[in-house]
C-alpha positions as CSV (number, residue, x, y, z in Angstrom):
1,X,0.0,0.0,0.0
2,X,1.7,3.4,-0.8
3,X,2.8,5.4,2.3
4,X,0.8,8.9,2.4
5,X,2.4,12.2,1.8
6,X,3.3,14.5,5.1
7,X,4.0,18.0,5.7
8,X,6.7,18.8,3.8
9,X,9.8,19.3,5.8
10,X,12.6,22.1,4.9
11,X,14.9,20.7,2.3
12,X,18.1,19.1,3.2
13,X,21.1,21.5,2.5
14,X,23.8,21.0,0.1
15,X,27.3,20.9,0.3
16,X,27.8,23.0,-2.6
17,X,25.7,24.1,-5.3
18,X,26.5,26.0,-8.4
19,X,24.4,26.4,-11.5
20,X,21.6,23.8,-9.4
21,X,19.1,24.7,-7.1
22,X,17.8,21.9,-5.1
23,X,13.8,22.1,-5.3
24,X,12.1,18.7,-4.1
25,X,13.4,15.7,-1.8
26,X,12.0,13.0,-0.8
27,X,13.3,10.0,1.7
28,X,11.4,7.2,0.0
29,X,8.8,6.4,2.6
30,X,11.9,5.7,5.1
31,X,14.0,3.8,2.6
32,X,16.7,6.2,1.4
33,X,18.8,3.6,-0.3
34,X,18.6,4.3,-4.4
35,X,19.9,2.8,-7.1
36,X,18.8,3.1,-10.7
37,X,16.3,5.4,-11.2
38,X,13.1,6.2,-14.0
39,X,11.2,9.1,-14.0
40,X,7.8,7.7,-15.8
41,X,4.2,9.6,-16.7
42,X,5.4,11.5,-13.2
43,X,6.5,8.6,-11.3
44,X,10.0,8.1,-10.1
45,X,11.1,4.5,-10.4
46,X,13.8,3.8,-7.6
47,X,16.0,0.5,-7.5
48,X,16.9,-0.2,-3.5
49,X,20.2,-2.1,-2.9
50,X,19.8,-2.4,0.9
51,X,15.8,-2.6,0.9
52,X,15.3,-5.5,-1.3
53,X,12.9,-4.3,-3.2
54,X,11.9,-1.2,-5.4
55,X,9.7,2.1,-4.6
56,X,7.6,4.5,-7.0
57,X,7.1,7.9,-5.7
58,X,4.5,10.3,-6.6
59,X,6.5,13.5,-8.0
60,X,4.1,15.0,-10.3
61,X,4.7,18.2,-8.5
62,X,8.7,18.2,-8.2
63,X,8.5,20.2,-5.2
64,X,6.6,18.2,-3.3
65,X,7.0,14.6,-3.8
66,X,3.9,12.7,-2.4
67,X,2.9,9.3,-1.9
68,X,5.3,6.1,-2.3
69,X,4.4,2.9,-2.9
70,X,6.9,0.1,-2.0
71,X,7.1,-3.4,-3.9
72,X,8.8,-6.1,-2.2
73,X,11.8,-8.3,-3.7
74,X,11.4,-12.4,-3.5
75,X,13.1,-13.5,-0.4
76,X,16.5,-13.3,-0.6
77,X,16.5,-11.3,-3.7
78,X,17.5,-7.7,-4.5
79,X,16.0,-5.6,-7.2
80,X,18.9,-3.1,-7.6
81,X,17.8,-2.2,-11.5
82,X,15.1,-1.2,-13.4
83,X,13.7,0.0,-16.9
84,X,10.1,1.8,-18.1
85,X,8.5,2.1,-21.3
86,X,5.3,2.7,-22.0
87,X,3.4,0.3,-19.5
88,X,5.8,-1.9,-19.3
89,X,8.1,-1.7,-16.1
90,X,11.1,-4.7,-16.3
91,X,12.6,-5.2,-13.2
92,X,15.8,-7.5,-12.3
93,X,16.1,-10.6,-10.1
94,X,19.5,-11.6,-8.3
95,X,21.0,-13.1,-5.3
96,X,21.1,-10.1,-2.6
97,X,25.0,-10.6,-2.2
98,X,25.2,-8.0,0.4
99,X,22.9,-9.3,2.1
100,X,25.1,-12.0,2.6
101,X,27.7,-11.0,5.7
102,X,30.1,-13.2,5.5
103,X,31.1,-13.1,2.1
104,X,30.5,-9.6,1.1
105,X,31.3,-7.6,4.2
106,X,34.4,-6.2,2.3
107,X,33.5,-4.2,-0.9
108,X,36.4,-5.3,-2.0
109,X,35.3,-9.0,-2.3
110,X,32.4,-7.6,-4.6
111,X,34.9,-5.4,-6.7
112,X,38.0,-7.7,-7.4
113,X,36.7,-11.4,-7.6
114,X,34.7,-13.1,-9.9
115,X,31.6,-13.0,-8.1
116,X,30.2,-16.1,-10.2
117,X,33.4,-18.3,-8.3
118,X,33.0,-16.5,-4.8
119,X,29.2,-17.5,-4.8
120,X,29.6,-21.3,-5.8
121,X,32.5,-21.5,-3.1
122,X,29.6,-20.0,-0.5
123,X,27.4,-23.2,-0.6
124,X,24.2,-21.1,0.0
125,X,21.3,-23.4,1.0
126,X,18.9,-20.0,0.4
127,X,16.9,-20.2,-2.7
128,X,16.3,-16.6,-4.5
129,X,14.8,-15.6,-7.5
130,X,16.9,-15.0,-11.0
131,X,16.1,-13.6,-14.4
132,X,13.3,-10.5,-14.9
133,X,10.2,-9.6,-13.8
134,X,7.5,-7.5,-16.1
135,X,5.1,-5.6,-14.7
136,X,1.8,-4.3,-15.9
137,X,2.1,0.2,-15.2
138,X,-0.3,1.7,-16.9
139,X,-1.7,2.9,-13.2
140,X,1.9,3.9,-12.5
141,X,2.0,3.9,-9.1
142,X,-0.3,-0.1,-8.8
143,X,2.5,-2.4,-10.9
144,X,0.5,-5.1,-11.8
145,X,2.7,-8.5,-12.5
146,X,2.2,-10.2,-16.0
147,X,5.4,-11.5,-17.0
148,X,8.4,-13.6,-15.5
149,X,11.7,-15.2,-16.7
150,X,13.8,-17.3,-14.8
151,X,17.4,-18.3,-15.3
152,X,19.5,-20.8,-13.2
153,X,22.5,-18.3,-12.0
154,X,22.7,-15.5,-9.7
155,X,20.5,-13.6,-12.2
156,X,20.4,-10.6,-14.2
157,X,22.3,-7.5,-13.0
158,X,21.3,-4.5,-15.5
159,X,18.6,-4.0,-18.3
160,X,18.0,-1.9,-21.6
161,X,15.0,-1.7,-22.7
162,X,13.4,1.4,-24.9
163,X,10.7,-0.8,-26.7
164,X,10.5,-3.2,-30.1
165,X,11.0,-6.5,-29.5
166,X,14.1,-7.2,-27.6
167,X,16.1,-5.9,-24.4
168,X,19.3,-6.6,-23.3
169,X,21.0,-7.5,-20.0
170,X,23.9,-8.5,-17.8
171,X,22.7,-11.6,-16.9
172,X,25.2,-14.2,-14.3
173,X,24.3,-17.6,-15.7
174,X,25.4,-20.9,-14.3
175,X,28.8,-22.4,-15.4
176,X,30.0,-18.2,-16.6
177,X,32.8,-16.1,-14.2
178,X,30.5,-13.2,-13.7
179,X,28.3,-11.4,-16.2
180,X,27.7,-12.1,-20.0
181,X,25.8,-10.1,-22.3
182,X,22.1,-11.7,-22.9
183,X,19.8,-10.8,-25.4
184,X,16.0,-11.3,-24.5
185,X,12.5,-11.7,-26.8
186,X,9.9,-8.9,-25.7
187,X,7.7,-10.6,-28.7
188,X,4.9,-11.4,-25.8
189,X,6.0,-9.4,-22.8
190,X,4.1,-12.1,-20.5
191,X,6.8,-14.7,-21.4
192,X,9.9,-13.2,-22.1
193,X,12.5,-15.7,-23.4
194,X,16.2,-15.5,-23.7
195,X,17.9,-14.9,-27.5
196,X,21.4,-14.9,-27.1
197,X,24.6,-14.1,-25.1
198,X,28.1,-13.2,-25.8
199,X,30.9,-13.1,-23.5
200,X,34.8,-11.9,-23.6
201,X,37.1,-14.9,-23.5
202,X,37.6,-17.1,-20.4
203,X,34.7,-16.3,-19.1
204,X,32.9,-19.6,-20.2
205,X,33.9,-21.8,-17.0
206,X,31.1,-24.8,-18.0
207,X,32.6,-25.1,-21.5
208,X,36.6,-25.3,-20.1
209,X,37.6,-21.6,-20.5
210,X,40.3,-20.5,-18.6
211,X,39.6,-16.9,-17.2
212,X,41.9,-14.3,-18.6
213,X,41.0,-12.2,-15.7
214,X,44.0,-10.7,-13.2
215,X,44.2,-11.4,-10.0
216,X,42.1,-9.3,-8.3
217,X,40.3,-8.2,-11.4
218,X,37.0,-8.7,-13.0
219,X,36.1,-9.5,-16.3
220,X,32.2,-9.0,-16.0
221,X,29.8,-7.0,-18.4
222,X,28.3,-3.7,-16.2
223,X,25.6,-2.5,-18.7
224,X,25.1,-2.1,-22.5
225,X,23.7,0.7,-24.5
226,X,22.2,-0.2,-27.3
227,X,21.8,2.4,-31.1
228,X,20.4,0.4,-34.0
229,X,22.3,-2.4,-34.5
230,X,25.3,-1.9,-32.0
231,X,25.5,-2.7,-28.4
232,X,28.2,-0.4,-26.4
233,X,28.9,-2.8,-23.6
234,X,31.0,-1.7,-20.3
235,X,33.0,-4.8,-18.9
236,X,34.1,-3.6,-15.4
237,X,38.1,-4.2,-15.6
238,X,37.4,-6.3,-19.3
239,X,36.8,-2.8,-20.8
240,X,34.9,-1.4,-23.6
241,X,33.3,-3.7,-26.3
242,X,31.2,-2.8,-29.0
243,X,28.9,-5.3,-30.7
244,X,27.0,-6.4,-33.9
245,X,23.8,-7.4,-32.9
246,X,21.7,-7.7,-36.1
247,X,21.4,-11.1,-35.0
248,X,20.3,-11.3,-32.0
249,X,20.6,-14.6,-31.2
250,X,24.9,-14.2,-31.9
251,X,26.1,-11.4,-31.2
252,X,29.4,-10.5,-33.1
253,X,32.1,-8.6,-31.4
254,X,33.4,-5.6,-33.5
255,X,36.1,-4.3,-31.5
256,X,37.1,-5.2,-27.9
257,X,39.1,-2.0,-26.1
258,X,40.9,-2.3,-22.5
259,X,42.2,0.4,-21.2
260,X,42.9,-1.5,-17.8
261,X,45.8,-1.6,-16.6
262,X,47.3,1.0,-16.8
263,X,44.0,2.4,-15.5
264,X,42.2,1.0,-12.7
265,X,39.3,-0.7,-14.6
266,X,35.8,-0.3,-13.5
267,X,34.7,0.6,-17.1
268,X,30.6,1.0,-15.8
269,X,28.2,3.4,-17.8
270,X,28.3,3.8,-21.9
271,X,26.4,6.8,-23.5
272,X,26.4,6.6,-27.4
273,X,25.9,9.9,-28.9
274,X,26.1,8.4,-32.6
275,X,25.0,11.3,-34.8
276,X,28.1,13.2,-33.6
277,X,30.2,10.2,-33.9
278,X,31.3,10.2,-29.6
279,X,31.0,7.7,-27.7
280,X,31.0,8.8,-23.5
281,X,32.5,5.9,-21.0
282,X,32.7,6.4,-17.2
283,X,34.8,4.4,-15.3
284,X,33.4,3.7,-11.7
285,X,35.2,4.3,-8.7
286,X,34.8,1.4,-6.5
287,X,37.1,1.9,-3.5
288,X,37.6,4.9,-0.8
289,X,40.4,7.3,-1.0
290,X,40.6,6.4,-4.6
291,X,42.9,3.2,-3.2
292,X,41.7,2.1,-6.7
293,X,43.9,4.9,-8.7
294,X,42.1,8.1,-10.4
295,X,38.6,7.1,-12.2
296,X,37.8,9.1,-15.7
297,X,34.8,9.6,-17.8
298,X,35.8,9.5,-21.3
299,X,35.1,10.7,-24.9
300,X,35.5,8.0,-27.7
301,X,35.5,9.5,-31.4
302,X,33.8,6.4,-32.6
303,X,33.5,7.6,-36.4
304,X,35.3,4.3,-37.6
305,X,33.7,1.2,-34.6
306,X,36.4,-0.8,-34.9
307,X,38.7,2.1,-33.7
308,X,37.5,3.9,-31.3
309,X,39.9,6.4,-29.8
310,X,39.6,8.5,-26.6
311,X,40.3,12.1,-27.2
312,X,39.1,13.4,-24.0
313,X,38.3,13.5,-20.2
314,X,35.7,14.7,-17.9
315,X,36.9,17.6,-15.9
316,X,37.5,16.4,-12.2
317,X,35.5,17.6,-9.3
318,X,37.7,20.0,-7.1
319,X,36.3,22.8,-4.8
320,X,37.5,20.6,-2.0
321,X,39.8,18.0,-1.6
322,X,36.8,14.9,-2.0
323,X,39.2,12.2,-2.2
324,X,39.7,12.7,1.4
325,X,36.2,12.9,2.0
326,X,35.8,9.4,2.6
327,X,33.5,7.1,0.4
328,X,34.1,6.6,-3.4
329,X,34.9,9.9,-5.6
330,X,35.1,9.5,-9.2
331,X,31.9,8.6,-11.7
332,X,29.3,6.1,-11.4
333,X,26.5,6.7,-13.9
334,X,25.7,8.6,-16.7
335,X,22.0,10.3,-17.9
336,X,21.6,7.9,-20.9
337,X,19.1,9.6,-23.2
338,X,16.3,7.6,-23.4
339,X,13.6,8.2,-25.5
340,X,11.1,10.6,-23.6
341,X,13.5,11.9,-21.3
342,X,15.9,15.1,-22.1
343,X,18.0,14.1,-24.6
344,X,21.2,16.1,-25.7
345,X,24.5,15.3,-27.5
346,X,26.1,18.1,-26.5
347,X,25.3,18.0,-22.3
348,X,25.7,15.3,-20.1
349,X,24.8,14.7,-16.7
350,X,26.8,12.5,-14.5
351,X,26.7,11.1,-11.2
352,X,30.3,11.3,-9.3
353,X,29.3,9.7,-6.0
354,X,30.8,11.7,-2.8
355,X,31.4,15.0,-5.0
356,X,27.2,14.8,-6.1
357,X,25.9,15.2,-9.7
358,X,27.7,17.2,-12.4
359,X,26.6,18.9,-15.8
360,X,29.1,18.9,-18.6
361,X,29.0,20.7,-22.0
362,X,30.6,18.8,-24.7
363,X,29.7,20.8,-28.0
364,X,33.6,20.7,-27.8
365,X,34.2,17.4,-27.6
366,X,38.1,18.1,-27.2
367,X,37.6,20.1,-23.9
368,X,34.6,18.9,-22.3
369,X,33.6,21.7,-19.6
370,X,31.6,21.4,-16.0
371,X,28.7,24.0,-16.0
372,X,27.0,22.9,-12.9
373,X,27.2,20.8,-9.6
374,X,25.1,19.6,-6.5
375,X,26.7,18.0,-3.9
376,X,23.7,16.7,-1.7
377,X,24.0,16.8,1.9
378,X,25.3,13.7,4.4
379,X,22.5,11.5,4.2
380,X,20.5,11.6,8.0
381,X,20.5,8.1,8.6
382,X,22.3,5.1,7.4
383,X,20.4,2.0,5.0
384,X,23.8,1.0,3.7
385,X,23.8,-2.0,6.1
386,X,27.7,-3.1,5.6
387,X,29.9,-2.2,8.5
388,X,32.1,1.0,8.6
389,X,30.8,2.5,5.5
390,X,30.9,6.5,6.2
391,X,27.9,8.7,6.3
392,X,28.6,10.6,3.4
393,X,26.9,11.2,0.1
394,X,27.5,8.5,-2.7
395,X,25.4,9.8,-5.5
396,X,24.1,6.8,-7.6
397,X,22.3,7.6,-10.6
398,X,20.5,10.3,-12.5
399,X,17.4,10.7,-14.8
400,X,16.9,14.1,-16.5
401,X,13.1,14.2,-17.7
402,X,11.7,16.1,-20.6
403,X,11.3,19.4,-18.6
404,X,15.3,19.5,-17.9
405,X,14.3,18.3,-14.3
406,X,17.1,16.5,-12.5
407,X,16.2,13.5,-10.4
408,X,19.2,11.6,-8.4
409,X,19.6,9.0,-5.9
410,X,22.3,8.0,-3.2
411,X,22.8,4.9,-1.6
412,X,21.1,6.5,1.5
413,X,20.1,10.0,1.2
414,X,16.7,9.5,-0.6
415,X,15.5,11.5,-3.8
416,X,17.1,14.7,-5.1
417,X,15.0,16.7,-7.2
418,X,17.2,20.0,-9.1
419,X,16.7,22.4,-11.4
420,X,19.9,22.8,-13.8
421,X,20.6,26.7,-14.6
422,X,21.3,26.1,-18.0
């Protein structure tokens, strides 16, 4: 049942503000933990990573976000991702793996083994739910559940879906090292089925593949973007691939790019801009004190596929000195232009986790510029449930509707809602 709205309560303060004004906030109906984020027919879609499960709040008037409905994960299941379109919600199943104390306590076990290994060595006796859920929105705020697809694995991590017939995912299969690219048949959105994968090399354990992974790497596919036939896939430390996907039950590789070492990997959040021939790539940062070396968002000129070159970098976040600020500073995700929302190729907004949400103009794509920053305040209480995290903001994603409206979440803080002075 959703929670109703209270009086509004005087906006949390930020840390620093220029060019963005903070106008609505809202905490979620007590479950400040966000992850990926929609903004849908006036409904924000939030992902929880702690809360196992995923909320839609009411914010048809921005500066006063109303009621929130909360739907439950499976037991022992997280929810951390979601995609809308039209009245179609998709929503990810996976082992909750920091739900699990013992093996997960340490980030670190998340960020630099293959979670696929680390799992199977747990011996879990817990059953959870893997694969995808559809839901029914056309009463945005009632999800109604008319479609399921299960997979024997951990489960799906990340979606992509902007209509026609197929979406995409990171999906962790059985007898795979971590996450493959899947292709999946919308046809009939009640039973969803899956078309095809593709994976980078070694990462087929079942089938004898040795992993070509690093110690204290991972090889495992983040997210793909996907522009008419092409797939822009983001494979943590594997890199950047981009693939042919006419047939979408094999997938083709085009060109595989690895920038890690010498950089510290994390390779996380693709935005094609393919009219202007760029290609934008952030590389997460996934450890404090950036003990995982300097994280960049980058510009491809992706005029040729097969050779895609970087000829730029994000500007980095400097009115104070956040890599001392405790928690991860560097990017996470990206505002990925999906149909309906804003949609630019010349400004991009970026989340960049302790130093808050950035706006950069690219019409330059040489010498991208920042032309405005919110850094949220210290979230109030703590969801984040692993031990000795610090109370400090980790911005996690951001949605940018039609309007120009900014909507951004933190792993604790609750909803942002800013107005870019652009």
């Amino acid at each position: 049942m959703p929670l109703k709205r209270t009086l509004a309560m005087s906006l949390p303060i930020p840390d620093f503000a220029r060019n963005m004004t903070l106008i609505g906030h809202s905490d979620i109906g007590g479950r400040g933990d966000g992850l990926q984020l929609m903004v849908h027919k006036g409904f924000a879609y939030v992902a929880h990573p702690w809360s196992q499960g995923f909320s839609i709040v009411d914010v048809r008037d921005p500066k006063r976000p109303g009621d929130v409905t909360y739907v439950p994960a499976p037991p022992n299941t997280w929810n951390i991702h979601l995609q809308t379109h039209e009245d179609l919600l998709l929503v990810i199943n996976a082992l909750d793996l920091f739900a699990d104390i013992e093996t997960f306590t340490d980030e670190k076990a998340y960020y630099t083994r293959s979670v696929g290994e680390t799992v199977a060595r747990a011996k879990r006796s817990r059953a959870w739910t893997a694969g995808m859920t559809v839901y029914d929105i056309s009463t945005p705020d009632r999800p109604r559940k008319i479609g399921q697809l299960d997979v024997d694995g951990v489960g799906f991590h990340r979606l992509w879906y902007v209509g026609g017939r197929y979406a995409y995912a990171s999906a962790l299969l059985d007898g795979f090292t971590d996450y493959i690219f899947v292709t999946i048949d919308m046809a009939d959105p009640t039973k969803p089925e899956l078309a095809g994968r593709w994976w980078l090399p070694g990462m087929n354990a079942a089938a004898g593949e040795i992993s070509l992974a690093p110690e204290g790497r991972r090889h495992a596919l983040h997210h793909a973007l996907v522009h008419g036939d092409t797939a822009y896939a983001c494979w943590r430390d594997g890199g950047l691939t981009l693939l042919d996907i006419k047939d979408h039950a094999a997938p083709k590789l085009i060109k595989h790019h690895n920038w890690c070492p010498p950089y510290g990997g994390g390779t996380h959040s693709p935005l094609p801009l393919v009219k202007r021939g760029l290609l934008i790539v952030a590389d997460e940062a996934v450890a404090d004190y950036e003990e995982d070396g300097r994280k960049h968002t980058w510009v491809f000129d992706i005029r040729e596929p097969s050779n895609p070159i970087s000829i730029a970098t994000f500007p980095i976040p400097d009115e104070i000195d956040y890599p001392r600020k405790g928690g991860h500073f560097g990017p996470h995700n990206l505002h990925e232009n999906r149909p309906g929302s804003f949609v630019s190729d010349r400004l991009v907004f970026a989340t960049w986790q302790n130093a808050g949400i950035r706006a950069f103009d690219i019409s330059d794509p040489y010498r991208p510029v920042e032309t405005g920053a919110l850094v949220p305040a210290a979230p109030r209480t703590m969801t984040d449930r692993r031990p000795g995290r610090p109370q400090v903001i980790q911005s996690a994603d951001v949605f940018v509707d039609a309007r120009g409206l900014i909507y951004a979440t933190d792993y604790n803080a609750g909803l942002e809602i800013i107005e870019y002075g652009g």
